[in-house]
PyMOL Python script that loads the backbone (N, CA, C, O; Angstrom):
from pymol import cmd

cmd.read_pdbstr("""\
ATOM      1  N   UNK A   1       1.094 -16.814 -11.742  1.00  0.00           N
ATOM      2  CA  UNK A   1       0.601 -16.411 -10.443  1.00  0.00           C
ATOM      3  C   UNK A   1       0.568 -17.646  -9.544  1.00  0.00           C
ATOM      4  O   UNK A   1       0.364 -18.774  -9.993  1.00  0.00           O
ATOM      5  N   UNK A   2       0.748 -17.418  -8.442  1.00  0.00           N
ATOM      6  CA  UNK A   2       0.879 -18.574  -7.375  1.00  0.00           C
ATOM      7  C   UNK A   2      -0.664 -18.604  -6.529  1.00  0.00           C
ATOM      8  O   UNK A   2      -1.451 -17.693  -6.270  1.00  0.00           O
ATOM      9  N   UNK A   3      -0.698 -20.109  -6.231  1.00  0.00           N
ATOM     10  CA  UNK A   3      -1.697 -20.126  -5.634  1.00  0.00           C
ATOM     11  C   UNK A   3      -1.330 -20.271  -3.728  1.00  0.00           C
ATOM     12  O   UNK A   3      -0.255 -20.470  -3.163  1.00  0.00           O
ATOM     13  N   UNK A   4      -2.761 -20.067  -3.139  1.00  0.00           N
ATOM     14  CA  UNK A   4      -2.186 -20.127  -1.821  1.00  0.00           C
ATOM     15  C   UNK A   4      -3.307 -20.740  -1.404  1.00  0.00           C
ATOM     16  O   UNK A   4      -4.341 -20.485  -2.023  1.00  0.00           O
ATOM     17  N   UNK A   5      -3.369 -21.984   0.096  1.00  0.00           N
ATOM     18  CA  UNK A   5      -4.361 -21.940   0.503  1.00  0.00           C
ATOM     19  C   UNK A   5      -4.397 -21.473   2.058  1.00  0.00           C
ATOM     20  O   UNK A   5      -3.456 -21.760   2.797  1.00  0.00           O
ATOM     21  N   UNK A   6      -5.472 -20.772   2.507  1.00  0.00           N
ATOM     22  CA  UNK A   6      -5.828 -20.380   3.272  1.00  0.00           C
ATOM     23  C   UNK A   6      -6.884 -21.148   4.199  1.00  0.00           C
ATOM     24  O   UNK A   6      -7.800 -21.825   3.733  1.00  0.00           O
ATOM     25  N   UNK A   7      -6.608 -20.931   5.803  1.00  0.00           N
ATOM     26  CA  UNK A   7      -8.208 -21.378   6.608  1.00  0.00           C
ATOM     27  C   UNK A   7      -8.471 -20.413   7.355  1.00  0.00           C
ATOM     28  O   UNK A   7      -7.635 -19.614   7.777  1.00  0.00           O
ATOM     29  N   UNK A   8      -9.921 -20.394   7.638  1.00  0.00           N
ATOM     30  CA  UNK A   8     -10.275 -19.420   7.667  1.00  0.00           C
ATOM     31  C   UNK A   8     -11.538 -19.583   9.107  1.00  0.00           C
ATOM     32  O   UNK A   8     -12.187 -20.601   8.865  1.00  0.00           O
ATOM     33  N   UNK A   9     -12.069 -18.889  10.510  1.00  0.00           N
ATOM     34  CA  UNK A   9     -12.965 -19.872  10.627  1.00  0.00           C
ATOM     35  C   UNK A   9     -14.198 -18.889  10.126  1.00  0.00           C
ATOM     36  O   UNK A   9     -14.329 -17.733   9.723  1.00  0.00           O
ATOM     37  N   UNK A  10     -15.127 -20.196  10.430  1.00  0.00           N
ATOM     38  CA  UNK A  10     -16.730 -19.470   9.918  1.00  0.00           C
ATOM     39  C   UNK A  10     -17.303 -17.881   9.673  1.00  0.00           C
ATOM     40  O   UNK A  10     -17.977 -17.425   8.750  1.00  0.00           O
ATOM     41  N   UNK A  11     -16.698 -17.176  10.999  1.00  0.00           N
ATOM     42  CA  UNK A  11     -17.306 -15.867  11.031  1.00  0.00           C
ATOM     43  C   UNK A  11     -15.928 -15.117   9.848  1.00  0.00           C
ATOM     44  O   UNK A  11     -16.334 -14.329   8.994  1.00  0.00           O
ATOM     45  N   UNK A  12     -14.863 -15.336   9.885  1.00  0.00           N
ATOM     46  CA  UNK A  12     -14.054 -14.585   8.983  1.00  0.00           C
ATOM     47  C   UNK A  12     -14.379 -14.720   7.351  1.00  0.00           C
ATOM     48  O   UNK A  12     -14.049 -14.024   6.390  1.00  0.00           O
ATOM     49  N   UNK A  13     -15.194 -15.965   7.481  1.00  0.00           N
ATOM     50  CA  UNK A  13     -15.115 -16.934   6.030  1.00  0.00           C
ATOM     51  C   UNK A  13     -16.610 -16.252   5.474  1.00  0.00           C
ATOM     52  O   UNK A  13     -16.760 -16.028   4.273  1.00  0.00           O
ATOM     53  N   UNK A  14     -17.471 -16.011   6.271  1.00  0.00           N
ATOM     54  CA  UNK A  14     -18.664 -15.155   6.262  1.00  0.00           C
ATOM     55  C   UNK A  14     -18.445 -13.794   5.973  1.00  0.00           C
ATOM     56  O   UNK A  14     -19.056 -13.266   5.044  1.00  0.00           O
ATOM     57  N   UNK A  15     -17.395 -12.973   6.876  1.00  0.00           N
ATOM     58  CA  UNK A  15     -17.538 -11.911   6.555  1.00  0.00           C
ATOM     59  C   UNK A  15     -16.636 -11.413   5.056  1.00  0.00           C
ATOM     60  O   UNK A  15     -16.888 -10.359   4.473  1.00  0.00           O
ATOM     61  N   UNK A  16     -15.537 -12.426   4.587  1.00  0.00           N
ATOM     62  CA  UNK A  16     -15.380 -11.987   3.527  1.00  0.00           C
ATOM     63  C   UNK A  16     -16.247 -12.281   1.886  1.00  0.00           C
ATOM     64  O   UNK A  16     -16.027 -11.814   0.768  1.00  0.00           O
ATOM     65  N   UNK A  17     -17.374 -13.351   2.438  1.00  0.00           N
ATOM     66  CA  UNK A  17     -18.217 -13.441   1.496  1.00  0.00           C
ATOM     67  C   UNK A  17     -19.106 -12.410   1.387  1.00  0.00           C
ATOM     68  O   UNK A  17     -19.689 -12.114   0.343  1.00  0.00           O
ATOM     69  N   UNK A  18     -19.229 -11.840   2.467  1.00  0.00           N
ATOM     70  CA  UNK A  18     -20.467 -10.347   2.849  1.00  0.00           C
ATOM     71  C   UNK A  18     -19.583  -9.547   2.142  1.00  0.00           C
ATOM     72  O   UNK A  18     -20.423  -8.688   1.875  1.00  0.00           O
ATOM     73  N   UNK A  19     -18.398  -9.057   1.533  1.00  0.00           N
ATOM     74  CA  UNK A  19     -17.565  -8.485   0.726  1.00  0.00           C
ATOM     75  C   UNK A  19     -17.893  -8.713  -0.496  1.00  0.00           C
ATOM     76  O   UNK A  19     -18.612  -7.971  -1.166  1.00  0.00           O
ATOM     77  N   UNK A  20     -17.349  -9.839  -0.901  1.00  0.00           N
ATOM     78  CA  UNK A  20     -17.813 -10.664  -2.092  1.00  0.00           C
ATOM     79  C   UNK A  20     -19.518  -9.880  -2.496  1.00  0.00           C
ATOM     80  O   UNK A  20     -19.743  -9.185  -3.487  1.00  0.00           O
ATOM     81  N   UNK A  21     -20.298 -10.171  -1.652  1.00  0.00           N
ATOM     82  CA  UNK A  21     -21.871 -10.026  -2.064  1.00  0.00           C
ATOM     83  C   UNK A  21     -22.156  -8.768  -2.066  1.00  0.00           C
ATOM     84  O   UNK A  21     -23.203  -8.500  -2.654  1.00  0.00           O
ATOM     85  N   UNK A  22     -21.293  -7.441  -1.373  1.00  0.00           N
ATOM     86  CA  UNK A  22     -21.636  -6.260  -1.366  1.00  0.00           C
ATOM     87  C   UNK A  22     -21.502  -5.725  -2.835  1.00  0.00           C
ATOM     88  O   UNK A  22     -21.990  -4.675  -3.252  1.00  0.00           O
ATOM     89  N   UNK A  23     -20.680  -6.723  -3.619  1.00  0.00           N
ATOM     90  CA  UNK A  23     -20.252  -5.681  -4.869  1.00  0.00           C
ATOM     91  C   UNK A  23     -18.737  -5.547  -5.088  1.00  0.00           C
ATOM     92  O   UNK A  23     -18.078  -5.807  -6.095  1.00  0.00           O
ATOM     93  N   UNK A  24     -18.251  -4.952  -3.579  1.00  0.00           N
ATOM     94  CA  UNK A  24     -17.001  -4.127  -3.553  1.00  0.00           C
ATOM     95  C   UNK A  24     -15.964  -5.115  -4.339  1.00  0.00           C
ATOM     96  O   UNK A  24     -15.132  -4.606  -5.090  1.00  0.00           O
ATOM     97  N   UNK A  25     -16.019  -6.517  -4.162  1.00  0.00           N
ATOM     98  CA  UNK A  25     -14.663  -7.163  -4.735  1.00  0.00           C
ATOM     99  C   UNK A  25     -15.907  -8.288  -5.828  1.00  0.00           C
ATOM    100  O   UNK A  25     -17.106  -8.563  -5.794  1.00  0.00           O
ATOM    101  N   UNK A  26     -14.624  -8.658  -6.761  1.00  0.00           N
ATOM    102  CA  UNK A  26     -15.825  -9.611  -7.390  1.00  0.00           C
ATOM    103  C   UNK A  26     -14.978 -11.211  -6.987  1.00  0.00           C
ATOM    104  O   UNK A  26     -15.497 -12.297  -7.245  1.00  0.00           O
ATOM    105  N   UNK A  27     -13.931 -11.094  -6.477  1.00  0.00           N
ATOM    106  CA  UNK A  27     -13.439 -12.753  -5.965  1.00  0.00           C
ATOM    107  C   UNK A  27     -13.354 -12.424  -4.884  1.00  0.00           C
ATOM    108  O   UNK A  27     -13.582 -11.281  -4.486  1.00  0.00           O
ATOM    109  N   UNK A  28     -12.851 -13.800  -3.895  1.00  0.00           N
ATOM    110  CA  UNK A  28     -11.974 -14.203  -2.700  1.00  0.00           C
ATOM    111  C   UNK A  28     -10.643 -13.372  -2.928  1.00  0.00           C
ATOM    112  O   UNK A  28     -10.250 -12.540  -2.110  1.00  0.00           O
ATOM    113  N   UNK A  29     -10.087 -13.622  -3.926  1.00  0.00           N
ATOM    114  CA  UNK A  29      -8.251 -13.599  -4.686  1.00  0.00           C
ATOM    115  C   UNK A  29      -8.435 -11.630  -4.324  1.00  0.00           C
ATOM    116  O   UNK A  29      -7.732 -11.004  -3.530  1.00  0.00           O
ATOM    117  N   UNK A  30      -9.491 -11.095  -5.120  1.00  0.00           N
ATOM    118  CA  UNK A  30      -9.108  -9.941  -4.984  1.00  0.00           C
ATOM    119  C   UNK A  30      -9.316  -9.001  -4.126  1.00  0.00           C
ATOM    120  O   UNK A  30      -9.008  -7.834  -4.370  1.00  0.00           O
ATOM    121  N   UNK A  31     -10.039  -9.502  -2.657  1.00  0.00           N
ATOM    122  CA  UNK A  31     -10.245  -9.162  -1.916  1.00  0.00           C
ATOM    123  C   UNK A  31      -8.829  -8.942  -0.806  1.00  0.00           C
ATOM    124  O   UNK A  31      -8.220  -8.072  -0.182  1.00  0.00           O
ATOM    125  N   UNK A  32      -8.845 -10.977  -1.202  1.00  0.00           N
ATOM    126  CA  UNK A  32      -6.979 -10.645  -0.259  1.00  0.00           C
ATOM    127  C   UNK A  32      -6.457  -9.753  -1.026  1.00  0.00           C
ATOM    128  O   UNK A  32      -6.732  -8.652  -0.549  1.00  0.00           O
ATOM    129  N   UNK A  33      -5.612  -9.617  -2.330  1.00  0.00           N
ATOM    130  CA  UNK A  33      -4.674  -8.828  -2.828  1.00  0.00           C
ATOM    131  C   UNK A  33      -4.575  -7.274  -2.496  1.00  0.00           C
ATOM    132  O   UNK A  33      -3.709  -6.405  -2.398  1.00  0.00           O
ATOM    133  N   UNK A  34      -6.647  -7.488  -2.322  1.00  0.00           N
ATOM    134  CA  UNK A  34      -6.466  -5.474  -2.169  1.00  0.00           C
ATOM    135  C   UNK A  34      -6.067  -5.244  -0.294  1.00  0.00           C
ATOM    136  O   UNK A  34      -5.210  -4.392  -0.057  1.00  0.00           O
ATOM    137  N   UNK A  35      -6.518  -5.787   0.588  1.00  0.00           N
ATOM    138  CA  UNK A  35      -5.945  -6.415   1.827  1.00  0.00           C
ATOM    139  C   UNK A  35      -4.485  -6.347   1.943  1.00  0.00           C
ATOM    140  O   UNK A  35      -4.139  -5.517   2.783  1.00  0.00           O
ATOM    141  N   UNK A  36      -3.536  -6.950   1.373  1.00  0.00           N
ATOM    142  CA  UNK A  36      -2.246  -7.202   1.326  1.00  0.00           C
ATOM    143  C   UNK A  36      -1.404  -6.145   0.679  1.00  0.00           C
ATOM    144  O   UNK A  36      -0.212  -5.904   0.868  1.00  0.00           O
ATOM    145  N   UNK A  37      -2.620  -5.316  -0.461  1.00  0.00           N
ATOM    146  CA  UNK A  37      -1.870  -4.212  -0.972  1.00  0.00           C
ATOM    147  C   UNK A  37      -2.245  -2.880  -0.184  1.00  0.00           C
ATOM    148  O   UNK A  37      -1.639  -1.823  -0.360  1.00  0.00           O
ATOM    149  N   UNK A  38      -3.196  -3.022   0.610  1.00  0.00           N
ATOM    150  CA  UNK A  38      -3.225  -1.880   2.056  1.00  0.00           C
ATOM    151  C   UNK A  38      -2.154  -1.830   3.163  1.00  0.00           C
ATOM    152  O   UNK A  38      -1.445  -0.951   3.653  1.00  0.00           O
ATOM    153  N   UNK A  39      -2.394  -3.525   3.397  1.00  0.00           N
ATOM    154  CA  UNK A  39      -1.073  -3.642   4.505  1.00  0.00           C
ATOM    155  C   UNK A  39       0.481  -3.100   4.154  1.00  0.00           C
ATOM    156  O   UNK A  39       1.305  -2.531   4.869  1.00  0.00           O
ATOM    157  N   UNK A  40       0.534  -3.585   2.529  1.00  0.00           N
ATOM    158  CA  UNK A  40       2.070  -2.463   2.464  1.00  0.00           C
ATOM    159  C   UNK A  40       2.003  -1.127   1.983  1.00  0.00           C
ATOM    160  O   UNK A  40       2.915  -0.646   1.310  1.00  0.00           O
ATOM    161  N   UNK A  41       1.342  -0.724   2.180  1.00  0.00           N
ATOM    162  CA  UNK A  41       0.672   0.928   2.380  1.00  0.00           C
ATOM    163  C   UNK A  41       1.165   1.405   3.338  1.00  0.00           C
ATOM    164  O   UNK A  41       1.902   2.390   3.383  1.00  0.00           O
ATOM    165  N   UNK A  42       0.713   0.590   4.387  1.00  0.00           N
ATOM    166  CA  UNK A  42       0.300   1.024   5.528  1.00  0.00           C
ATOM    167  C   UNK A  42       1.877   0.828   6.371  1.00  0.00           C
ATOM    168  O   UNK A  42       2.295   1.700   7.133  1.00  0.00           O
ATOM    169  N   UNK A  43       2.653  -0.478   6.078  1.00  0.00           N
ATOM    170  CA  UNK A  43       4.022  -0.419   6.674  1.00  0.00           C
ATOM    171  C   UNK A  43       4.466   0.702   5.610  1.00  0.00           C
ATOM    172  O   UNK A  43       4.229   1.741   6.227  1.00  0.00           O
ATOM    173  N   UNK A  44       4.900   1.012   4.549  1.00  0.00           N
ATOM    174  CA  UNK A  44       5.550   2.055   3.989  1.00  0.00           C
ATOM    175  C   UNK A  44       5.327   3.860   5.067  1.00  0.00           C
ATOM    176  O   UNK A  44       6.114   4.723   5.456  1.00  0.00           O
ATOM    177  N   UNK A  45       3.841   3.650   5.155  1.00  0.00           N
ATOM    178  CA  UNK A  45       3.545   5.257   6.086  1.00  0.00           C
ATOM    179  C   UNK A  45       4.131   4.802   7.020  1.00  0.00           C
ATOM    180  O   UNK A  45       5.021   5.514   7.487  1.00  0.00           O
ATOM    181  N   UNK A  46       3.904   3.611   7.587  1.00  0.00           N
ATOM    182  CA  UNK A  46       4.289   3.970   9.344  1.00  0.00           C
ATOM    183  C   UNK A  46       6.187   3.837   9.138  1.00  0.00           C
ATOM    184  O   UNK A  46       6.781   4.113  10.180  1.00  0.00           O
ATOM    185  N   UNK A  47       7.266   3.389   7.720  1.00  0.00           N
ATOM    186  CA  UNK A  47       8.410   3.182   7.905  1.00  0.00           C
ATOM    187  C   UNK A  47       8.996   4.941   7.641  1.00  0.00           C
ATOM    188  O   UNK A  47       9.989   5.497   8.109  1.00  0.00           O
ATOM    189  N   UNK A  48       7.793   5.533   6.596  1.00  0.00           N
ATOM    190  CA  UNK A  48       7.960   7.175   6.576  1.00  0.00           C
ATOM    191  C   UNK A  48       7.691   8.044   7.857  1.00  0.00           C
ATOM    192  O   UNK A  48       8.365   9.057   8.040  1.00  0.00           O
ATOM    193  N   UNK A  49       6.671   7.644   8.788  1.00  0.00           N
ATOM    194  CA  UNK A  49       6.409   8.389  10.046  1.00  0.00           C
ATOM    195  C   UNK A  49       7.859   8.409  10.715  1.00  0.00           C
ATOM    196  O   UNK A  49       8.466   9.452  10.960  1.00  0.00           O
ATOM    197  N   UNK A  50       8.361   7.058  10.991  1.00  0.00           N
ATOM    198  CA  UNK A  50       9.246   6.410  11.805  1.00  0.00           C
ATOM    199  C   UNK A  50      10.547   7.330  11.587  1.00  0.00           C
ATOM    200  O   UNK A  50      11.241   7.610  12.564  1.00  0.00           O
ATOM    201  N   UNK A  51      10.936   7.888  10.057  1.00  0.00           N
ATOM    202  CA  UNK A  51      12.017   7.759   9.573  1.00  0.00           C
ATOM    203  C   UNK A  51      12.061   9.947   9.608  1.00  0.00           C
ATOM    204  O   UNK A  51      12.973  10.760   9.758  1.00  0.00           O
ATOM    205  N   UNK A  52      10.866  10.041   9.425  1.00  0.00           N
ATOM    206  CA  UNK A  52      10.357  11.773   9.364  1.00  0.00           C
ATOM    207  C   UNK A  52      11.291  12.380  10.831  1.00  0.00           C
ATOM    208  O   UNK A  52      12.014  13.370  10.725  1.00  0.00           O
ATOM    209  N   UNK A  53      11.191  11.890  11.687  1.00  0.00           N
ATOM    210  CA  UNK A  53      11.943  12.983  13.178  1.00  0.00           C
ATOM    211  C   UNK A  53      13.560  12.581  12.937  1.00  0.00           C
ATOM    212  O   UNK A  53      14.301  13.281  13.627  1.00  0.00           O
ATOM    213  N   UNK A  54      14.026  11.919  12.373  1.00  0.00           N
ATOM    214  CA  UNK A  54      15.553  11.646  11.678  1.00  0.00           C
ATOM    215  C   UNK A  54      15.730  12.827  10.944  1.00  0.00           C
ATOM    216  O   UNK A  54      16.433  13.791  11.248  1.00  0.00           O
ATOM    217  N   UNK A  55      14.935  12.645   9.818  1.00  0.00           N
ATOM    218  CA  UNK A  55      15.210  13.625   8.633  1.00  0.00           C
ATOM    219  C   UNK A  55      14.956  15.179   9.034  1.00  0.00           C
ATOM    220  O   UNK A  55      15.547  16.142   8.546  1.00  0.00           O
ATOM    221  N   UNK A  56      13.943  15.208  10.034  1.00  0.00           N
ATOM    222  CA  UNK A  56      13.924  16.683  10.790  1.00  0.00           C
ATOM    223  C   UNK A  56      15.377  17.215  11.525  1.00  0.00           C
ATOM    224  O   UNK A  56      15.732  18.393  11.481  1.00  0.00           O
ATOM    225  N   UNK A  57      16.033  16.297  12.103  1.00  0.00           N
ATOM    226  CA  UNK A  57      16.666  16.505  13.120  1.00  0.00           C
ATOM    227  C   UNK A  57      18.017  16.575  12.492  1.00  0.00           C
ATOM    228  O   UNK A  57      19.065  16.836  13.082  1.00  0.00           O
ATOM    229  N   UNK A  58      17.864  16.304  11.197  1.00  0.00           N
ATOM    230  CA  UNK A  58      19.719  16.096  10.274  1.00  0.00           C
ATOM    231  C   UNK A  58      19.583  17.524  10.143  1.00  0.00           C
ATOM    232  O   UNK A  58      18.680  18.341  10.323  1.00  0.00           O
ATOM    233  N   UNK A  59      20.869  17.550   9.742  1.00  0.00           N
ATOM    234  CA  UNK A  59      21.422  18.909   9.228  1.00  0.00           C
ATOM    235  C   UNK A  59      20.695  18.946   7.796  1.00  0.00           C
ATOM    236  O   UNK A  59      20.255  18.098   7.020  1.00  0.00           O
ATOM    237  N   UNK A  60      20.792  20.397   7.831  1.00  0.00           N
ATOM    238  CA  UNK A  60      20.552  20.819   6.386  1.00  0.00           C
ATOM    239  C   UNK A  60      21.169  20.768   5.338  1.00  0.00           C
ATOM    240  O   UNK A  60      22.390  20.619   5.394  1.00  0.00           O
ATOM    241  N   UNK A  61      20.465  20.884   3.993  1.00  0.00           N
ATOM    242  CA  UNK A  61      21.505  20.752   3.039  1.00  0.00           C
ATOM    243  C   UNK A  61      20.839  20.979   1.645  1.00  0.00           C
ATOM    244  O   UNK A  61      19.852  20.312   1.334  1.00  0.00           O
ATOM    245  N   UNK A  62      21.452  22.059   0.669  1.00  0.00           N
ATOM    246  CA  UNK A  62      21.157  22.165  -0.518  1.00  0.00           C
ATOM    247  C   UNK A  62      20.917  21.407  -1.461  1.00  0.00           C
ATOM    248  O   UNK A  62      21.808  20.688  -1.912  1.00  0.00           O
ATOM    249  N   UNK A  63      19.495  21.403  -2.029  1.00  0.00           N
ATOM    250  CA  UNK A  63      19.035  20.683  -2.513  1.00  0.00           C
ATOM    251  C   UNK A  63      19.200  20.752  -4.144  1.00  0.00           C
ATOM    252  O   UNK A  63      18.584  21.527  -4.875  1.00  0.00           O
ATOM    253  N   UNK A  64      20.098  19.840  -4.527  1.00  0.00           N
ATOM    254  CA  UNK A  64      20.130  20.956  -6.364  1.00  0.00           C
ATOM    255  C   UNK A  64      18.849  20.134  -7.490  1.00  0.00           C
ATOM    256  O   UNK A  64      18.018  19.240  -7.328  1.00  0.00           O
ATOM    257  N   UNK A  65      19.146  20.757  -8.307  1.00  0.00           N
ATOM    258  CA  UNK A  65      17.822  20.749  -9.405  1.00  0.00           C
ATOM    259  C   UNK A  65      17.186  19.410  -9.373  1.00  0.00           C
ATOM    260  O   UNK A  65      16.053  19.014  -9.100  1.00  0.00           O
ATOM    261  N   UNK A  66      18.777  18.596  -9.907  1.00  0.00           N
ATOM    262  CA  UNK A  66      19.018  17.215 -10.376  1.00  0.00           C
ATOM    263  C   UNK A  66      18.069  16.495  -8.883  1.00  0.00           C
ATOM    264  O   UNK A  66      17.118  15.723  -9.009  1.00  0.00           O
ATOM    265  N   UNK A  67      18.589  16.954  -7.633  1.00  0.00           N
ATOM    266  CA  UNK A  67      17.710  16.171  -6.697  1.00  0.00           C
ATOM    267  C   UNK A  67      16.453  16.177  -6.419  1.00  0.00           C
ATOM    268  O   UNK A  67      15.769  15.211  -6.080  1.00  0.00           O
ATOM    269  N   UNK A  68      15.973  17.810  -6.627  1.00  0.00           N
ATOM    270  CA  UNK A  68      14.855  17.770  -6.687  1.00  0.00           C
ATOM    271  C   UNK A  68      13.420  17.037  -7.683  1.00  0.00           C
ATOM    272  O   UNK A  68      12.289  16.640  -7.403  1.00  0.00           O
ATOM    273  N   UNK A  69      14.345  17.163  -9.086  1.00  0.00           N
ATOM    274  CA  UNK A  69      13.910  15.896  -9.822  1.00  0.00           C
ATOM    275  C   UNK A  69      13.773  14.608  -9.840  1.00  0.00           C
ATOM    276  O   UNK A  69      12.908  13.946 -10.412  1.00  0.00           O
ATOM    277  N   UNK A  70      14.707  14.243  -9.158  1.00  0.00           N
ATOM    278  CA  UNK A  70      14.477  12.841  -8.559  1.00  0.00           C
ATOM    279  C   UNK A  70      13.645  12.721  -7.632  1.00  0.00           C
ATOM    280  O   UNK A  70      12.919  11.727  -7.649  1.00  0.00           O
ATOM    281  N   UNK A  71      13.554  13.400  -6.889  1.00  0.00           N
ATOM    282  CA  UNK A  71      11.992  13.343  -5.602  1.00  0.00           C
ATOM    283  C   UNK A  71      10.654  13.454  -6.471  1.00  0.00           C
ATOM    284  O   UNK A  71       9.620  12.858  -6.171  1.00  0.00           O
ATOM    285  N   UNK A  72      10.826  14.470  -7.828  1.00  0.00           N
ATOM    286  CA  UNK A  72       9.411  14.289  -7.934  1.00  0.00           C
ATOM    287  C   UNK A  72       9.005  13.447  -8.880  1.00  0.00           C
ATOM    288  O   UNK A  72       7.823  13.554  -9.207  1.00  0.00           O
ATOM    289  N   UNK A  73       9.927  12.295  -9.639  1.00  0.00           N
ATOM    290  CA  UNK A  73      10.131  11.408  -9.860  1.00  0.00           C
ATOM    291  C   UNK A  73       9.710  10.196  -9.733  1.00  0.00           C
ATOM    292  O   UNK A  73       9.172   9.415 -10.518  1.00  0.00           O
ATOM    293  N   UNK A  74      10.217  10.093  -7.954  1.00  0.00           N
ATOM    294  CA  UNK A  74       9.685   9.025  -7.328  1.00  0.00           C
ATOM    295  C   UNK A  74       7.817   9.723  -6.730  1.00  0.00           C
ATOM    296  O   UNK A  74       6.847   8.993  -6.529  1.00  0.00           O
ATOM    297  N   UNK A  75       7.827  10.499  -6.655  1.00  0.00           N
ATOM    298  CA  UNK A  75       6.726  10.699  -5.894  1.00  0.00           C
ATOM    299  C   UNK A  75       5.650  10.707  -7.089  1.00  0.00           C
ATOM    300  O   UNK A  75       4.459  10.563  -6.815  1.00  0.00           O
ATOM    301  N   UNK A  76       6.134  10.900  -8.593  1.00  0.00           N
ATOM    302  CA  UNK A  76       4.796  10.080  -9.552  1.00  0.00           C
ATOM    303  C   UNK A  76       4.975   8.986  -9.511  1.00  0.00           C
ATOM    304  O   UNK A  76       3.950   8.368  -9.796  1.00  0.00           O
ATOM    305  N   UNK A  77       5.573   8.542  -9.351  1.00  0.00           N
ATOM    306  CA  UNK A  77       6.307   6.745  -9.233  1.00  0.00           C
ATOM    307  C   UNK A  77       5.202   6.379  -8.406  1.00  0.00           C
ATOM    308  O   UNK A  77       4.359   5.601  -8.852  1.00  0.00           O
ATOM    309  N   UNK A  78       5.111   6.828  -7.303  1.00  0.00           N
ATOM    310  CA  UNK A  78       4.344   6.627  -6.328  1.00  0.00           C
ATOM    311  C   UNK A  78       2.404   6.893  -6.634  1.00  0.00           C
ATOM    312  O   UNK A  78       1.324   6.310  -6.735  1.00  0.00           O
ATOM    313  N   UNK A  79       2.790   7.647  -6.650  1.00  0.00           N
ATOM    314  CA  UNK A  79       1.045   7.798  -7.387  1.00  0.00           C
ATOM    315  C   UNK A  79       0.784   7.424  -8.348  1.00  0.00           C
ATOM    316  O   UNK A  79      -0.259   7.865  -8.832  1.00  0.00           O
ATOM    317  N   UNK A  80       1.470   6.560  -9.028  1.00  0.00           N
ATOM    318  CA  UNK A  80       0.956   6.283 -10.286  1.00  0.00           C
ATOM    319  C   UNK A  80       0.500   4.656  -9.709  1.00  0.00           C
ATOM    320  O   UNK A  80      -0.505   4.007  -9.997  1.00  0.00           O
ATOM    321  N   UNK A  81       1.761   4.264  -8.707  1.00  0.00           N
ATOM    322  CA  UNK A  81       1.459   2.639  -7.973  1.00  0.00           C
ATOM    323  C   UNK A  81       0.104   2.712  -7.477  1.00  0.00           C
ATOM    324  O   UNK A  81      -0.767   1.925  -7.847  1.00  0.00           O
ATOM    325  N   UNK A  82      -0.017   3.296  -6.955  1.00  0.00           N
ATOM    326  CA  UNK A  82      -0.829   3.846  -5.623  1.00  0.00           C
ATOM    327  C   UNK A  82      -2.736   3.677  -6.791  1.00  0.00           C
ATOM    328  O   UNK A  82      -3.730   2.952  -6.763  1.00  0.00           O
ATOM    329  N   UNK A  83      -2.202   4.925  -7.665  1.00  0.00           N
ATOM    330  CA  UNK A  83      -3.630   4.793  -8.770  1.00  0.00           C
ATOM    331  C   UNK A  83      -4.025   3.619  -8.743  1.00  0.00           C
ATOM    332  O   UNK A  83      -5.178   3.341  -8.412  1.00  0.00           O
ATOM    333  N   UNK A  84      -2.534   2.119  -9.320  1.00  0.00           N
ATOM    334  CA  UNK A  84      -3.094   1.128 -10.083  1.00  0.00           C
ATOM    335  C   UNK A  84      -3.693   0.328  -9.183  1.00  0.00           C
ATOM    336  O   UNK A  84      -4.695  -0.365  -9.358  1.00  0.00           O
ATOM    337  N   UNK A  85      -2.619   0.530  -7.582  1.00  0.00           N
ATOM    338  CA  UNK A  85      -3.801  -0.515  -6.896  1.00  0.00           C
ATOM    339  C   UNK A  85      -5.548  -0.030  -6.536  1.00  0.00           C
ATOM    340  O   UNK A  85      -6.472  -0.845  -6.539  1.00  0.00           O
ATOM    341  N   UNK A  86      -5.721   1.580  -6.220  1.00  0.00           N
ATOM    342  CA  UNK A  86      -7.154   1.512  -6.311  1.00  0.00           C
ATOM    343  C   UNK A  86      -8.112   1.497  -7.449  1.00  0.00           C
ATOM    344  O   UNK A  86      -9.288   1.863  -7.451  1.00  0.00           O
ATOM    345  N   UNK A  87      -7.264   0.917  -8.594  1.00  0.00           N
ATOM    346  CA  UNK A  87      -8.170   0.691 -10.007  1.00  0.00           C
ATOM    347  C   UNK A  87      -8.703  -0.702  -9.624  1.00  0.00           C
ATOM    348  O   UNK A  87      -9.452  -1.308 -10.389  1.00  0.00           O
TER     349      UNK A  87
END
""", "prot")
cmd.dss("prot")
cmd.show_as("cartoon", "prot")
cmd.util.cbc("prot")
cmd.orient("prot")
């Protein structure tokens, strides 16, 4: 694992210790990680919002078994990621 250093000023450096002290995280480290693992959450929805009025607007097209398996595939793929980061 790589280390990083960060600065931070007072009131940011405060409020992630008020994190720290609530309980919710038990480090600094895993506070960023869960932070950083929201932020690519959060670009993935907004690259699916972005990409949704495309896929509306294509033509149609038969979907066979084999594909449909692969969608639901990825979409435990996905929830299963998704589980490990809110463990």
């Amino acid at each position: 694992m790589q280390t990083m250093n960060i600065s931070l000023p007072e009131p940011l450096k405060d409020f992630v210790d008020q994190q720290i002290a609530e309980g919710r995280y038990s480090s600094v480290s895993e506070y960023i990680r869960d932070l950083i693992r929201s932020d690519e959450i959060r670009k993935a929805e907004d690259r699916l919002t972005s990409l949704l009025p495309e896929g509306l607007g294509s033509e149609e097209s038969d979907l066979t078994r084999g594909d449909f398996e692969a969608i639901r595939q990825q979409a435990i793929a996905m929830l299963k990621s998704q589980k490990k980061l809110n463990s």
